[in-house]
Phi, psi and omega in degrees: 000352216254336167275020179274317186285337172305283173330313213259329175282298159009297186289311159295331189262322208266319147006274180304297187293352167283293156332284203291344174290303190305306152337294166306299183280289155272033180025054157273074145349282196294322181286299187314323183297296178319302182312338217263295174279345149303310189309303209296309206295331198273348150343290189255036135248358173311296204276001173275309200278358171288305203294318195270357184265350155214124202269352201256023165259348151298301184306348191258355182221015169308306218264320170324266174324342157286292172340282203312299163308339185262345171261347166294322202275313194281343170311310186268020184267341241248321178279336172291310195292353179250335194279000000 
């Protein structure tokens, strides 16, 4: 399980940084909101399969996955209103 929990941060980090390449470099708005929400989501699977595999590590990683989410709506509000 514990390479379940590796994989979905993997995914969220490698995620993230795909955003900000996209976002920065060829200012792809739309592809970047997307990377953004690949983020959120392996995020908040993050904080379920960590939580079930160490249980007091969800609440410790909750706050990520709120971030992550609340910066996903704005990448794709940021990608409609610019495009």
């Amino acid at each position: 399980m514990v390479h379940r929990v590796l994989a979905a941060l993997a995914v969220s980090v490698g995620s993230a940084l795909t955003w900000a390449y996209l976002f920065y470099v060829p200012h792809a708005l739309a592809a970047a909101a997307i990377a953004l929400g690949v983020s959120a989501v392996a995020a908040w699977l993050l904080v379920v399969l960590a939580g079930r595999e160490i249980g007091w590590l969800a609440p410790l990683l909750a706050p990520y996955a709120v971030w992550v989410s609340l910066a996903t709506a704005l990448a794709g509000a940021y990608a409609r209103g610019a495009g």
